[in-house]
N, C-alpha and C positions, 0 to 999 in steps of 0.2 A: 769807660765804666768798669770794664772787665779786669783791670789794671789795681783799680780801685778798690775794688773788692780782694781781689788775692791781696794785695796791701793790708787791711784793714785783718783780714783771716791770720795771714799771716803772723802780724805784731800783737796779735791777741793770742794765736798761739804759742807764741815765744814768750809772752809772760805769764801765760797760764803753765805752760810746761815747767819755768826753773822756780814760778813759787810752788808747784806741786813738787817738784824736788826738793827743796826748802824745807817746806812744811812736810812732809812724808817723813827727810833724816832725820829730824827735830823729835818727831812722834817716837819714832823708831827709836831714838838713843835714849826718851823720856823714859820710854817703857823695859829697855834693857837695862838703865844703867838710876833709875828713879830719882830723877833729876833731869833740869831744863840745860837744853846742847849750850855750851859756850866756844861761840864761832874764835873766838879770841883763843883759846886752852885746846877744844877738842877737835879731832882731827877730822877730815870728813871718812875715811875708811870705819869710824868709829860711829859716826853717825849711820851709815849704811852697811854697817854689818850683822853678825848675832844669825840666830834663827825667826822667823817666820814671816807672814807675809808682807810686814811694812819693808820687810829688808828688801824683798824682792821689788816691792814697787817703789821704794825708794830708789833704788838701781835702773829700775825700769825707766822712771821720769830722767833719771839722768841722761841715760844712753838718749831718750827719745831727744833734749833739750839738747844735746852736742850732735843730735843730725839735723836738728833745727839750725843748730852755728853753720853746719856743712852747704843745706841747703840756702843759707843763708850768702855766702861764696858763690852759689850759683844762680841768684836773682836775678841777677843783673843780662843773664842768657837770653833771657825771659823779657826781660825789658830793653835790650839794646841786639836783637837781634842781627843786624847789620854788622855790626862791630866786627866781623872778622878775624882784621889784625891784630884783634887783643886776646884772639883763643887761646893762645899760646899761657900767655897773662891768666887768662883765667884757670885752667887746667891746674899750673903750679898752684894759682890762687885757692880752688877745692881740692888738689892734693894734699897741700898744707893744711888745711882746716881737717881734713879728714886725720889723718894723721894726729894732729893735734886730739883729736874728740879720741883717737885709741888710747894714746897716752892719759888724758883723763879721766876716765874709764879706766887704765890699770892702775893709776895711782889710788882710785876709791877701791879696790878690792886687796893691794898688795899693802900687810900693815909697815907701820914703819919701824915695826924690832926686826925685821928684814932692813939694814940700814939703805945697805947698797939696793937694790933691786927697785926700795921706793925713793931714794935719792933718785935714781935715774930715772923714774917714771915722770918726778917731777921737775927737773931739771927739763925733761923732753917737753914736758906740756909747757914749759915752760918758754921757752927756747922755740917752741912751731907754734905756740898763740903769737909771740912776738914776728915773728917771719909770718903769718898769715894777716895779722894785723897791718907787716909794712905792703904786703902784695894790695891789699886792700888801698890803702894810700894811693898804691898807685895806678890803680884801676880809677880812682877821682880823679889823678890829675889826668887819666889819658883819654878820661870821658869825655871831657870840654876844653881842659888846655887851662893855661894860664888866665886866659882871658876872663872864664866866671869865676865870680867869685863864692860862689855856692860850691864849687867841685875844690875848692883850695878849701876852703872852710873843713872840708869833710875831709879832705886830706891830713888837715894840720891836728884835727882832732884824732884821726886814724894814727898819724905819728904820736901824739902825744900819750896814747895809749901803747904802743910798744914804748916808749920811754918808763913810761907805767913799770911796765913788766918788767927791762932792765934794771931800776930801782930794788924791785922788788929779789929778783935774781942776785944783784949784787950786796945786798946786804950782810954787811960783813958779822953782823948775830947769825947768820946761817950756818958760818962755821962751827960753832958752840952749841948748837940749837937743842943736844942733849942734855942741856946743864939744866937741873932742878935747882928749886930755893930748898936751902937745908933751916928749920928753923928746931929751937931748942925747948922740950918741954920742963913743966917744971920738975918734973921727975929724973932732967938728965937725960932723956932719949931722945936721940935725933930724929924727927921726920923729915920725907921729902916729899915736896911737893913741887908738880909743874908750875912753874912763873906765869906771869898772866899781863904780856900775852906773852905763848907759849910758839917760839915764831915760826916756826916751818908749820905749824897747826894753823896760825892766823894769815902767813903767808899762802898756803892751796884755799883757803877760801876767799882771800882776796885776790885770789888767779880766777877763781870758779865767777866773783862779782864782774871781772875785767870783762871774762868771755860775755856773758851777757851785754852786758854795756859795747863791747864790741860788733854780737851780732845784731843790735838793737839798729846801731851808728848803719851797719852795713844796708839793713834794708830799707831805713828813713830814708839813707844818701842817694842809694841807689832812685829811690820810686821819687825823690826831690827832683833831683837831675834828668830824671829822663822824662818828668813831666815841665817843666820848664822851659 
């Protein structure tokens, strides 16, 4: 029963924390920039910046939603107490998620006319959601082994999720990712404007969808498997 309940707290916390993240940057960027965020065009540093309080609670939901990812790596302590031989496994497994959660967190505060500083933030969130993700993998298959098919299931979707991210990483629009559409007025003046989508903008948010979806994967898998 007891099991059950932290279950249940848990993955209600975890989607109450990233739509309050969500909904807070969206407020935030309405009211800075008077206009609705586009997850496709706007960055999320853009959504969570500016002055006054939605910026801070906007930052606030997030930091709280990536210790949710964190503790989400370490559910399974909790559930498989026994398990020993997999501390090892598990340690890298919340070091890499921890990690991961700093890098997403500097990439929301460092903008990106810093090229280098915020290329590397997200290059790194990058690159540690992908390695947290495989740790994760393989914490299912070392739960039950080959033999269930419930701990491959959660594996194979744990893998398919860093494949995700590699995808995502190697997309070769990243290299160009500063190039605006130039269109022509009828006056002869050149405007630019961000392309839509705008892809290192729509790429960190579909890294920020991944993590959720990943830490979603890690505490169903876990509380499946060790009820079974």
């Amino acid at each position: 029963m007891r099991h059950q309940v932290l279950f249940g707290l848990f993955v209600a916390l975890t989607i109450l924390l990233f739509l309050a993240f969500t909904f807070s940057s969206r407020a935030n960027f309405r009211k800075k920039a008077n206009r609705g965020l586009d997850f496709l065009c706007d960055f999320p540093f853009e959504a969570m910046g500016g002055q006054g309080p939605l910026t801070a609670i906007s930052r606030t939901f997030l930091a709280l939603f990536e210790a949710a990812t964190v503790a989400s790596s370490l559910y399974l302590v909790y559930l498989f107490p026994s398990f020993d031989y997999m501390m090892g496994v598990v340690i890298i497994y919340g070091a890499a998620s921890l990690l991961k959660a700093g890098a997403a967190l500097t990439m929301s505060f460092v903008p990106a006319y810093y090229f280098k500083q915020h290329l590397i933030a997200f290059m790194l969130f990058n690159v540690l959601y992908a390695f947290a993700e495989a740790m994760s993998a393989i914490c299912f298959l070392n739960l039950r082994g080959f033999s269930s098919e419930l701990s491959l299931s959660f594996m194979v979707i744990s893998f398919a999720l860093v494949v995700v991210a590699v995808i995502l990483a190697m997309n070769p629009r990243l290299s160009n990712w500063t190039k605006l559409k130039s269109t022509m007025e009828q006056d002869g003046s050149i405007v630019n404007e961000r392309p839509r989508p705008f892809v290192l903008a729509a790429t960190e948010w579909a890294l920020f969808a991944c993590d959720f979806v990943g830490c979603l994967v890690s505490i169903l898998g876990f509380f499946l498997i060790a009820s079974a």
